[in-house]
GULUMPA-375541 format. One record per residue: residue in three letters; residue number from 1; x, y, z of N, C-alpha, C, O in turn. Coordinates in pm, whole numbers. Layout:
REM residues N
code/pos/n_u/n_v/n_w/ca_u/ca_v/ca_w/c_u/c_v/c_w/o_u/o_v/o_w
ala/NUM/X/Y/Z/X/Y/Z/X/Y/Z/X/Y/Z
...
***
This chain:
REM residues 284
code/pos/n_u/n_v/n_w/ca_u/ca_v/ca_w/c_u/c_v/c_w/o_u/o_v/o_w
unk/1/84/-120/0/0/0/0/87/125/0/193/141/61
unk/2/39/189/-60/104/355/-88/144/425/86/112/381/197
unk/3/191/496/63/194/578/227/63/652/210/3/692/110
unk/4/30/657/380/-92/749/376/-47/917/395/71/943/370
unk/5/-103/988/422/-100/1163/403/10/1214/530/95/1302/517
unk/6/-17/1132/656/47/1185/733/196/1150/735/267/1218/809
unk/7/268/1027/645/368/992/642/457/1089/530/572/1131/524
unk/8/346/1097/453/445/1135/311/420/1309/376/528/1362/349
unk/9/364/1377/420/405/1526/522/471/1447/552/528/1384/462
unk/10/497/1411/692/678/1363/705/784/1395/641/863/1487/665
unk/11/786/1285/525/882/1248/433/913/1437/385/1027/1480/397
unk/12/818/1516/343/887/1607/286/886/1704/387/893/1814/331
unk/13/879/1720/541/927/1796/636/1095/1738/621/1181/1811/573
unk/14/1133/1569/679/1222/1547/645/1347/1596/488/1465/1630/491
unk/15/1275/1581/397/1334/1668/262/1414/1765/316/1536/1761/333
unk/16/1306/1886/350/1291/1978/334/1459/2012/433/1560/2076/406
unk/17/1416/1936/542/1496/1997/643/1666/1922/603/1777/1960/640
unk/18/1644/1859/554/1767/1802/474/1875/1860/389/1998/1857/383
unk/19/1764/1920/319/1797/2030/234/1850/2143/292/1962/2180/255
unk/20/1793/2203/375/1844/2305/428/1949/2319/546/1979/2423/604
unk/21/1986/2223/562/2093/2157/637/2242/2148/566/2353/2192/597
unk/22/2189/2067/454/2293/2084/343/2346/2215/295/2464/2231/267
unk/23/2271/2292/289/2284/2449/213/2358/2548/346/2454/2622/331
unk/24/2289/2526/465/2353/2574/590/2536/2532/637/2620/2617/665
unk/25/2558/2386/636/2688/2323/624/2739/2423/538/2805/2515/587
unk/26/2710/2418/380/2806/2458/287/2813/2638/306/2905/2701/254
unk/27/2741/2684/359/2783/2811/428/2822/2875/496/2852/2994/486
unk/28/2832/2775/612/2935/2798/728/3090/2754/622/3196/2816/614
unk/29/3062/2671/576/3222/2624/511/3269/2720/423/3392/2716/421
unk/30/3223/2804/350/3261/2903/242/3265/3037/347/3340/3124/304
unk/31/3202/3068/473/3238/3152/566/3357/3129/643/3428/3227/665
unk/32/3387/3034/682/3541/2967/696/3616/3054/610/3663/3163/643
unk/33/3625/2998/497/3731/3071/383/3741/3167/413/3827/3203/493
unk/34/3634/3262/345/3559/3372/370/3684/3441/448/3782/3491/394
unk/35/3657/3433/592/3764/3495/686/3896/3469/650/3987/3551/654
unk/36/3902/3379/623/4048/3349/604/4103/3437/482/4210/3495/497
unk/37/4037/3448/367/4060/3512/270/4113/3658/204/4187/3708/120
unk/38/3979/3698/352/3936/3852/309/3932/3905/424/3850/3889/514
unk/39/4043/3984/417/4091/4064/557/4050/4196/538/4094/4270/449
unk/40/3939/4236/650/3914/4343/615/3960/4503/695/3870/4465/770
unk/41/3991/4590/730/4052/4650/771/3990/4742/805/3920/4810/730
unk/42/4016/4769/998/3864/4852/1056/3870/4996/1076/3780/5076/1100
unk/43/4025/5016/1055/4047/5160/1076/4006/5196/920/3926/5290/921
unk/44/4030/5158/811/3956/5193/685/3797/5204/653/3747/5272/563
unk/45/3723/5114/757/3595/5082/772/3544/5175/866/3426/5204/853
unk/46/3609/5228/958/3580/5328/1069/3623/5452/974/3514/5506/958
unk/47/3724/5537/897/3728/5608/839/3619/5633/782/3541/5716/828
unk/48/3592/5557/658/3459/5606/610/3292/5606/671/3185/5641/619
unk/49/3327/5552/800/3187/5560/850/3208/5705/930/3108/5771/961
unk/50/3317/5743/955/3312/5919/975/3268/5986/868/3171/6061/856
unk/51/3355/5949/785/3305/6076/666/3151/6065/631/3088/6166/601
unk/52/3079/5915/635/2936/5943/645/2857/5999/756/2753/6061/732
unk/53/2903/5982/882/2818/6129/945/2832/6203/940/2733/6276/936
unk/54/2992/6279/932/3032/6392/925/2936/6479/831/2900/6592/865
unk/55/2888/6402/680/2804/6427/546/2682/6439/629/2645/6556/630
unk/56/2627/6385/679/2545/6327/766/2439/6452/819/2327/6489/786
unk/57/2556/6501/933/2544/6589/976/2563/6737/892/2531/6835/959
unk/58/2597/6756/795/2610/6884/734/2509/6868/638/2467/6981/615
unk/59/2449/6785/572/2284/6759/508/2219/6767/603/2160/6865/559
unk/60/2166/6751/714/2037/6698/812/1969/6856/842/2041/6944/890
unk/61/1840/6880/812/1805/6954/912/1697/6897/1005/1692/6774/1018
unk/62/1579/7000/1093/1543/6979/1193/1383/6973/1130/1282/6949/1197
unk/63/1393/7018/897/1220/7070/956/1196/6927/876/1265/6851/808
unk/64/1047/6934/928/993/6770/962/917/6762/786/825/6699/733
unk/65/981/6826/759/891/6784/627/1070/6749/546/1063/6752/423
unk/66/1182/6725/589/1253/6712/545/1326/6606/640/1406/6624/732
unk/67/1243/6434/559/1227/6334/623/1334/6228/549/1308/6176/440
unk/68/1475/6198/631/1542/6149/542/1541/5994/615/1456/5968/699
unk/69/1631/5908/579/1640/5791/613/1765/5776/682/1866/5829/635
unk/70/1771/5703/798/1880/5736/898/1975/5651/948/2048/5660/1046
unk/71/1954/5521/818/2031/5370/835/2185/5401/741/2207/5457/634
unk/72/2237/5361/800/2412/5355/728/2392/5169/631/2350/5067/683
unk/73/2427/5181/526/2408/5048/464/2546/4980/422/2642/5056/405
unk/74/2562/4859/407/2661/4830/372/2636/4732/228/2555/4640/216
unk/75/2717/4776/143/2689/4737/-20/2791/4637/-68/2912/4634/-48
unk/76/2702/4546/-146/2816/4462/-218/2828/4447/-331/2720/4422/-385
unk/77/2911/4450/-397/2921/4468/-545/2965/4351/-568/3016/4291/-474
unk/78/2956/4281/-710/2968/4192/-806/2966/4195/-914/2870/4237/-978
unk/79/3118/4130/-987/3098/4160/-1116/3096/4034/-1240/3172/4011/-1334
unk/80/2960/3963/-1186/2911/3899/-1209/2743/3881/-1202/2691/3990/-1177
unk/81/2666/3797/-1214/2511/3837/-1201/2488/3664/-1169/2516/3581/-1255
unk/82/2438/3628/-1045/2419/3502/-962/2279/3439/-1079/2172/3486/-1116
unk/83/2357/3305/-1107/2277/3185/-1195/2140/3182/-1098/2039/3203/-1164
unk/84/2112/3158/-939/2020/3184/-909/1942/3319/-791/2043/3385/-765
unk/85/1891/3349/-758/1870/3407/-645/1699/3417/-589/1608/3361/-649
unk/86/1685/3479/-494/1598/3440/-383/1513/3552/-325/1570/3660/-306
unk/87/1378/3539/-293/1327/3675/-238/1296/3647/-90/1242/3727/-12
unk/88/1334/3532/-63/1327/3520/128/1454/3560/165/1559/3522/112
unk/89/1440/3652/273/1495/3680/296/1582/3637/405/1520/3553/470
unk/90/1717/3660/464/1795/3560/537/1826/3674/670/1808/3796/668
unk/91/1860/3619/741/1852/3661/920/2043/3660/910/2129/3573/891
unk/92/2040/3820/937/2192/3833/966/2217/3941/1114/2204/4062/1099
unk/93/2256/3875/1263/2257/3918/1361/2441/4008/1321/2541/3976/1258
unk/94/2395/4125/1401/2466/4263/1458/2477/4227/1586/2408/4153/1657
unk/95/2598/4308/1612/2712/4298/1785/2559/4426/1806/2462/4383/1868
unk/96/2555/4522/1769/2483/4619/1797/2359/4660/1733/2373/4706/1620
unk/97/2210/4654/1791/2066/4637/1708/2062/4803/1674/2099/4910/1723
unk/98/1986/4745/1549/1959/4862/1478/1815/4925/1493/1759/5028/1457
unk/99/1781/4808/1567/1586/4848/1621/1595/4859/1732/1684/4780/1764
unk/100/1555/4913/1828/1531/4917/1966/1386/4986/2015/1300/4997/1928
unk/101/1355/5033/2154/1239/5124/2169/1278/5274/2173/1191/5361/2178
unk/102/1447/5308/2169/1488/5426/2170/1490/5504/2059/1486/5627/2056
unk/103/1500/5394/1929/1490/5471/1814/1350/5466/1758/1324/5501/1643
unk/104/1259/5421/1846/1120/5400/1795/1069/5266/1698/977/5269/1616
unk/105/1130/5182/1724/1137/5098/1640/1006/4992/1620/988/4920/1718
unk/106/917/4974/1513/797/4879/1531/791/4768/1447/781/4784/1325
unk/107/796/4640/1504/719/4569/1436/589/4516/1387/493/4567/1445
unk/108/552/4409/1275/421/4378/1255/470/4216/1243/581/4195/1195
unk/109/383/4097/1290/362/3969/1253/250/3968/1163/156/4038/1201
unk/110/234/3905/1052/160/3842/985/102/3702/1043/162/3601/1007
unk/111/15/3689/1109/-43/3519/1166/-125/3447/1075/-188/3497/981
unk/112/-122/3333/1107/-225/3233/1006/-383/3269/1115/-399/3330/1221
unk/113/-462/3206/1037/-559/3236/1051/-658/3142/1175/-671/3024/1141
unk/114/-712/3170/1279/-721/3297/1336/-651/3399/1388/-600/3374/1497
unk/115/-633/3498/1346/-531/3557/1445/-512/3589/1574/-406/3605/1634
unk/116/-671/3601/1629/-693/3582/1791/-619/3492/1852/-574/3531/1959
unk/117/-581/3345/1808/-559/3251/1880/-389/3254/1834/-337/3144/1850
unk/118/-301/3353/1783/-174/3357/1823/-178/3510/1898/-80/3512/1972
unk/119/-240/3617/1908/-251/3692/1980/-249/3691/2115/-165/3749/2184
unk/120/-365/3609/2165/-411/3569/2299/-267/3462/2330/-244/3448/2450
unk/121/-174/3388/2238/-50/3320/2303/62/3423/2341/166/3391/2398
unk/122/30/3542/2304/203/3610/2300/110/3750/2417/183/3833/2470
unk/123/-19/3756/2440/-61/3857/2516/7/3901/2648/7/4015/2696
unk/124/60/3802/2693/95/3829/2815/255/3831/2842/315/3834/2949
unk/125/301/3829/2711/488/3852/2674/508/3992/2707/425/4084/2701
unk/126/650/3996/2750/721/4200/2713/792/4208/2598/910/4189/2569
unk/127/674/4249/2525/782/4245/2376/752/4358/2320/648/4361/2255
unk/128/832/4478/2330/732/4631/2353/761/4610/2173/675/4686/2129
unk/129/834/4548/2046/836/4617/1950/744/4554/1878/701/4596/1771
unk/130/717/4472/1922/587/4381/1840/482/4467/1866/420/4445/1971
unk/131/430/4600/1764/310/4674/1797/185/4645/1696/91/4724/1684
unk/132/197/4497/1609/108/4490/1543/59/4326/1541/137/4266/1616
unk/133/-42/4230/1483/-112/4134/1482/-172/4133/1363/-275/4199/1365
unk/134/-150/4088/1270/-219/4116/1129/-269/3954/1079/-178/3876/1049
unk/135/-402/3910/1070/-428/3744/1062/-430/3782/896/-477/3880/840
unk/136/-355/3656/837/-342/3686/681/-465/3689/620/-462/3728/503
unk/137/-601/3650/677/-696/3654/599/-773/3779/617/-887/3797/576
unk/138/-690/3873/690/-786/4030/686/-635/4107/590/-657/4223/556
unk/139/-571/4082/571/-479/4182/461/-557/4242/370/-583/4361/390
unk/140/-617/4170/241/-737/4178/168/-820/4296/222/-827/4408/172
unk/141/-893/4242/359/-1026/4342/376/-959/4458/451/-1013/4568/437
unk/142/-827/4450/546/-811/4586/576/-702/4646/479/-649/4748/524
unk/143/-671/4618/392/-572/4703/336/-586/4607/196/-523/4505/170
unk/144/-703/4683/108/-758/4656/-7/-679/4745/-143/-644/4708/-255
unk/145/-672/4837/-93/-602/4938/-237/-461/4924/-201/-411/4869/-102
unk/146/-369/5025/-365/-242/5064/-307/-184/5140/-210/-78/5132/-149
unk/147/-301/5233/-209/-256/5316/-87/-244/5278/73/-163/5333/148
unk/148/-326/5186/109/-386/5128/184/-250/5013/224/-225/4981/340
unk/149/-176/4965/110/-87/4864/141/21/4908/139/115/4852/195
unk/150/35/5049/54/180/5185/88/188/5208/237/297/5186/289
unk/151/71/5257/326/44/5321/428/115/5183/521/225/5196/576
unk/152/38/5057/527/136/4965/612/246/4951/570/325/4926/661
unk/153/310/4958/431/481/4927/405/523/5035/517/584/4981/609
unk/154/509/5150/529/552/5303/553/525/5263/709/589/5335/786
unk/155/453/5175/768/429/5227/918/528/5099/1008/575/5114/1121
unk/156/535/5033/962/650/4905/1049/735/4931/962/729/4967/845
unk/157/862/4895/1077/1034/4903/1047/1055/4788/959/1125/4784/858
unk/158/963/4665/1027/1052/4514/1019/894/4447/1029/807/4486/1107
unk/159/884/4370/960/815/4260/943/806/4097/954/885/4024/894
unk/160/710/4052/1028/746/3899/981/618/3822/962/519/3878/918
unk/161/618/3654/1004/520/3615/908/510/3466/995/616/3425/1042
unk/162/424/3409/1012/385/3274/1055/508/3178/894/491/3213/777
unk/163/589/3094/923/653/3043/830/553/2968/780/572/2951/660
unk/164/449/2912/821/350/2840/730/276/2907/592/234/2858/487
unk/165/280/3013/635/201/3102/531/311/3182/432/265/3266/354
unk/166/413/3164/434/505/3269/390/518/3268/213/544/3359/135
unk/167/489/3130/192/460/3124/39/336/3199/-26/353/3242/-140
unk/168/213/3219/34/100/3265/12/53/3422/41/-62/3451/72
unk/169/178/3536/24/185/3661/108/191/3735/17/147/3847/44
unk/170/239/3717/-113/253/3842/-175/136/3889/-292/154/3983/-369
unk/171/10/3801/-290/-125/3886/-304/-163/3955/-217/-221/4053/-262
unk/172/-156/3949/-57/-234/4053/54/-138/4136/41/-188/4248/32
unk/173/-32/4141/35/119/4252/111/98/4330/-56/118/4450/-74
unk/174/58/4244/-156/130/4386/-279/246/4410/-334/338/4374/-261
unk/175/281/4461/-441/408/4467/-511/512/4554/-472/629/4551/-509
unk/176/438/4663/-363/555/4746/-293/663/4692/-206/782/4722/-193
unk/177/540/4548/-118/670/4522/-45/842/4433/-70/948/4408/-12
unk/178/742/4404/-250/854/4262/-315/949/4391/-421/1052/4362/-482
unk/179/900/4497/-421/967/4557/-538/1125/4626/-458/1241/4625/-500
unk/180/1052/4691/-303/1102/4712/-232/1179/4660/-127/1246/4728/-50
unk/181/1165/4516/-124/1278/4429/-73/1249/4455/95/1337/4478/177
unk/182/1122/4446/120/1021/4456/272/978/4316/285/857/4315/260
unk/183/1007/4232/304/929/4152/280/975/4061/368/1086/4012/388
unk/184/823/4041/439/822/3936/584/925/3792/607/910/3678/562
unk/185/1022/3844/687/1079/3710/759/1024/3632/810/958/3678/904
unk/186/1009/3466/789/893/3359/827/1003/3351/999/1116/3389/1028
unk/187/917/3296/1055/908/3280/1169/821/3153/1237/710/3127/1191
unk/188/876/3075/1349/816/2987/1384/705/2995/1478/737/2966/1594
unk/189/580/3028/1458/512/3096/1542/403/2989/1650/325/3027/1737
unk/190/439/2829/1599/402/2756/1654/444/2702/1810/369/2629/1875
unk/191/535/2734/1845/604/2714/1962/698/2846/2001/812/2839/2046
unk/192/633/2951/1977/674/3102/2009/725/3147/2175/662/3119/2277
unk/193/867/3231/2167/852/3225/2311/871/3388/2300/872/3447/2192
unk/194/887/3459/2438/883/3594/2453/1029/3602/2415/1060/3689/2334
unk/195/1104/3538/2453/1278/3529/2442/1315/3528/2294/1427/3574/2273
unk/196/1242/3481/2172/1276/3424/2080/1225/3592/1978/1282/3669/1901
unk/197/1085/3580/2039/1060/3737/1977/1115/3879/1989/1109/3968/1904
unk/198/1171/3885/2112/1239/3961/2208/1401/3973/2078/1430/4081/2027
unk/199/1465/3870/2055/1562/3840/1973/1547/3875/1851/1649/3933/1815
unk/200/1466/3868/1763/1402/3945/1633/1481/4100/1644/1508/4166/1543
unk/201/1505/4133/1747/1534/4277/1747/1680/4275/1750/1725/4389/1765
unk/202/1777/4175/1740/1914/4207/1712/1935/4131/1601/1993/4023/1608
unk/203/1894/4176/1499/1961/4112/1345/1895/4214/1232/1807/4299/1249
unk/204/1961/4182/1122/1930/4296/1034/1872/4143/908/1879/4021/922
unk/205/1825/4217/813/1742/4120/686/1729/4177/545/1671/4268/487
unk/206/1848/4036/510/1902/4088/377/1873/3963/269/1899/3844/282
unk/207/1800/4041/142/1750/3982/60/1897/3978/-29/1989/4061/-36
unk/208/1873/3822/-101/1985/3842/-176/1907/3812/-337/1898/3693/-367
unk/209/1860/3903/-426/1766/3939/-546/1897/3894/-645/1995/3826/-614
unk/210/1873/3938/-733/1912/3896/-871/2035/3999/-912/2050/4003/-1034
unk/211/2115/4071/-848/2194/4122/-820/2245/4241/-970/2161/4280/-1051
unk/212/2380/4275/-977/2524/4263/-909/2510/4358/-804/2625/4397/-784
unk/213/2430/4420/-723/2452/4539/-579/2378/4447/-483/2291/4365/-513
unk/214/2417/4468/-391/2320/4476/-293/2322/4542/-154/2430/4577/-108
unk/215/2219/4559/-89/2251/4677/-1/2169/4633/138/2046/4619/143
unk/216/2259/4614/248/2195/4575/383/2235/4647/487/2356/4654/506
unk/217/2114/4739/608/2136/4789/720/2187/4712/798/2148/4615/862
unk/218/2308/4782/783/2391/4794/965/2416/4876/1049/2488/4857/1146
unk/219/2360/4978/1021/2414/5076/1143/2282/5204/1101/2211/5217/1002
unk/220/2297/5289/1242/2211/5425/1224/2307/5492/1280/2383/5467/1374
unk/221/2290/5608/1185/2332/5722/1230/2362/5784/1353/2463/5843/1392
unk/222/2236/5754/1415/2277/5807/1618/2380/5693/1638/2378/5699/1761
unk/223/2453/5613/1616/2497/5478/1680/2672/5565/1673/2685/5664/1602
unk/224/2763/5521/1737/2893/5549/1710/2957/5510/1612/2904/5421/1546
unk/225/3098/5565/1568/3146/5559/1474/3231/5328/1517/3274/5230/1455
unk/226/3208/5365/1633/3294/5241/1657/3156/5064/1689/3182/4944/1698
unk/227/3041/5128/1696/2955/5032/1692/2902/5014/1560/2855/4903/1534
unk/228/2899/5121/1455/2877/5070/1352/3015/4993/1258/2987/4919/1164
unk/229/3089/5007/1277/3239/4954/1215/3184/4794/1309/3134/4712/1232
unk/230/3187/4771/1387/3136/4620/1443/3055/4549/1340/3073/4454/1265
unk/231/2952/4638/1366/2842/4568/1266/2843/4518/1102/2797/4424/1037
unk/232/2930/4648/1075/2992/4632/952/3085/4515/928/3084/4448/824
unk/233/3178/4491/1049/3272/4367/987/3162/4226/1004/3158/4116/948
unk/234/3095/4280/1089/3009/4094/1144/2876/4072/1017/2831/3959/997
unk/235/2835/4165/958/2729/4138/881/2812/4165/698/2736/4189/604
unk/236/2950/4156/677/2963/4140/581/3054/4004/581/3081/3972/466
unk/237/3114/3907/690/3118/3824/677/3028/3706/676/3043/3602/613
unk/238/2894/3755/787/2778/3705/719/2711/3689/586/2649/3586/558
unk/239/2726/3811/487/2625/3788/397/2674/3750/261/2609/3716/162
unk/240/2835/3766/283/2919/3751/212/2915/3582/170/2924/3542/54
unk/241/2898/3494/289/2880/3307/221/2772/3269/165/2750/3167/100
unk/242/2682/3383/199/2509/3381/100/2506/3415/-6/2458/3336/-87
unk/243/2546/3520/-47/2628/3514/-175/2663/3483/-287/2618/3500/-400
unk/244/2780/3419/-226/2890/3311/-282/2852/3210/-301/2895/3165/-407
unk/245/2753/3109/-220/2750/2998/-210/2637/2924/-363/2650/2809/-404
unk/246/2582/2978/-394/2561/2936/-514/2639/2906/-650/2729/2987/-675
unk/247/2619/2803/-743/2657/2716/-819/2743/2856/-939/2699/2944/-1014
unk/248/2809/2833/-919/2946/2912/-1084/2961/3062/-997/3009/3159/-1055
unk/249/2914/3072/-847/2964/3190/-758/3104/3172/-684/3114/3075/-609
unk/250/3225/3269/-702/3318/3249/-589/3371/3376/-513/3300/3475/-498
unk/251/3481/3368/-474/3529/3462/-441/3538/3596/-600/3482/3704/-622
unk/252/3639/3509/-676/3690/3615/-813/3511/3713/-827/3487/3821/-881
unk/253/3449/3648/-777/3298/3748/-851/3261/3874/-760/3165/3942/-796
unk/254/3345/3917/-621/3374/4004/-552/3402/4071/-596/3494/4049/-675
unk/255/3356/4186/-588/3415/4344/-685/3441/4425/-586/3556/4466/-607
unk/256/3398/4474/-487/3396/4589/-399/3304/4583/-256/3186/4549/-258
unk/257/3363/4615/-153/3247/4634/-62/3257/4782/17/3360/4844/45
unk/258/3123/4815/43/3098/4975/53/3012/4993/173/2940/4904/217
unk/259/3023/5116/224/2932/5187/312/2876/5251/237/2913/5300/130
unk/260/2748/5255/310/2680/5441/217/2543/5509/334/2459/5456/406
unk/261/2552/5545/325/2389/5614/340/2289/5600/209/2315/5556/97
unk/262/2182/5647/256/2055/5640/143/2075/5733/14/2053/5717/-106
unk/263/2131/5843/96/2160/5998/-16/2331/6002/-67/2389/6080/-144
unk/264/2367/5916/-12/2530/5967/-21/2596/5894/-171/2525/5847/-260
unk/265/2744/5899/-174/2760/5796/-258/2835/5713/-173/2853/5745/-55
unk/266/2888/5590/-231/2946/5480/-168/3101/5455/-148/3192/5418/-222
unk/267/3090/5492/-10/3246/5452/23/3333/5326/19/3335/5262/125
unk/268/3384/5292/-55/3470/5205/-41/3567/5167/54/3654/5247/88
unk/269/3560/5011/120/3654/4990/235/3728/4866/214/3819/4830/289
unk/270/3676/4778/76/3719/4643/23/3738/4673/-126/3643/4736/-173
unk/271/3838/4644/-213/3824/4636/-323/3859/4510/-392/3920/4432/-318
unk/272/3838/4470/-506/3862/4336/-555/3969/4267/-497/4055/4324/-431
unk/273/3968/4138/-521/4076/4055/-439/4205/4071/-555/4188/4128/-663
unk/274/4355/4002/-508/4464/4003/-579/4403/3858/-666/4295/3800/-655
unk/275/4522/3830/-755/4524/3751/-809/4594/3629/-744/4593/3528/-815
unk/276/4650/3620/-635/4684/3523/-520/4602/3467/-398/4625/3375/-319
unk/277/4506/3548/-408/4385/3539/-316/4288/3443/-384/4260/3342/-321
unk/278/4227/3462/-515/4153/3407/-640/4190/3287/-640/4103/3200/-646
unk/279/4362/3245/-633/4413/3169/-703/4406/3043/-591/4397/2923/-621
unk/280/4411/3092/-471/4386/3052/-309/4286/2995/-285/4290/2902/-204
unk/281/4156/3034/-349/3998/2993/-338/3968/2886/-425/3895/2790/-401
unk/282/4051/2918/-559/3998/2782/-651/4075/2655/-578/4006/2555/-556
unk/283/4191/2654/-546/4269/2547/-487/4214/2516/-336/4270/2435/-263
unk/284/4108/2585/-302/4081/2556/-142/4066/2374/-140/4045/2314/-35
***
């Protein structure tokens, strides 16, 4: 007899998690290299994160209709264009959070449906940034037009999503949040703890799209010149094996890595590797 329904779910939870096991291994292993490879240098990385406030501060004023964006980003260039890429997005933790309640920072969960009955589980948590509850089957009825689904892109920092539903999101959410690279981190919301949500708030979330740029918050502006240089070295050896790790990707496809602001242009603190470095990676 065939397997019945509840075995073969199994079988492809098992897959699944197989799979992603495999893909996790081979990224810690190309982050290995990674360090070993590419030495990056913090007084050069701290230099230019002066000259971006310094800019910073001589653009900024006080009137409120002159509303800028206040994240320091860190950019990666490639001069190459990745055989595949991905619109889930991947969880890359910072020495220092870029969300907190000081900078005002809000989140929204997306829940499966009912949403009362993951609400009423997390009601009695301290999780001051979680300021929203959204059950995926009211997206539709409360936020029907574009404007309506602009107004929520525009009002949460950070987003996430019951991981069950995460395939089925981008008819309610809209094309702003996929065009714009907003787009809900799945989350295990079945065995949710206050500690686990609480943690959501020290990592930054970086899509890796169809490239050659890409651009991920690490730092704000109020933060020091010496906590964002942290963040900067820990989230570009992070995002750097995500990357890479796809099929005809290596090191040689590294072009540059940059700071910037939203308005600025891009400082350079990495530039292409030597030809002994290249030569180092194919022979690993």
């Amino acid at each position: 007899m065939g397997k019945n329904i509840e075995q073969e779910e199994v079988d492809r939870k098992q897959t699944k998690e197989q799979v992603l096991t495999i893909k996790k291994n081979r990224i810690t292993k190309i982050g290995k290299s990674i360090k070993k490879l590419v030495v990056l240098d913090q007084k050069q990385i701290k230099k230019a994160i002066n000259a971006l406030l310094k800019y910073r501060e001589s653009t900024h004023t006080d009137n409120i209709l002159d509303i800028k964006d206040d994240f320091i980003y860190l950019e990666i260039v490639l001069n190459k264009l990745p055989i595949k890429y991905s619109l889930r997005p991947v969880q890359i933790q910072l020495p220092n959070a870029i969300y907190n309640q000081e900078m005002n920072s809000k989140f929204c969960i997306i829940s499966t449906n009912p949403q009362r009955q993951f609400k009423d589980q997390i009601c009695e948590f301290d999780i001051p940034l979680i300021q929203k509850v959204i059950g995926y089957g009211k997206l539709n009825k409360k936020y029907p037009t574009y404007t309506d689904k602009r107004k929520l892109f525009y009002e949460y920092d950070q987003f996430f999503c019951d991981q069950r539903i995460y395939g089925n999101l981008a008819k309610g959410l809209g094309k702003i949040f996929y065009d714009r690279k907003k787009i809900p981190f799945p989350i295990n919301c079945e065995n949710i703890t206050q500690e686990a949500l609480n943690e959501l708030q020290n990592f930054t979330y970086f899509i890796q799209g169809n490239g050659p740029v890409y651009t991920v918050k690490i730092g704000r502006v109020a933060q020091t010149a010496e906590q964002i240089t942290q963040n900067v070295l820990a989230a570009a050896y992070e995002v750097l094996p995500h990357v890479l790790q796809e099929k005809g990707m290596s090191l040689s496809c590294l072009r540059q890595l940059n700071v910037k602001l939203s308005s600025s242009v891009s400082l350079p603190f990495y530039t292409r590797l030597s030809v002994r470095e290249i030569e180092a990676w194919k022979n690993k």
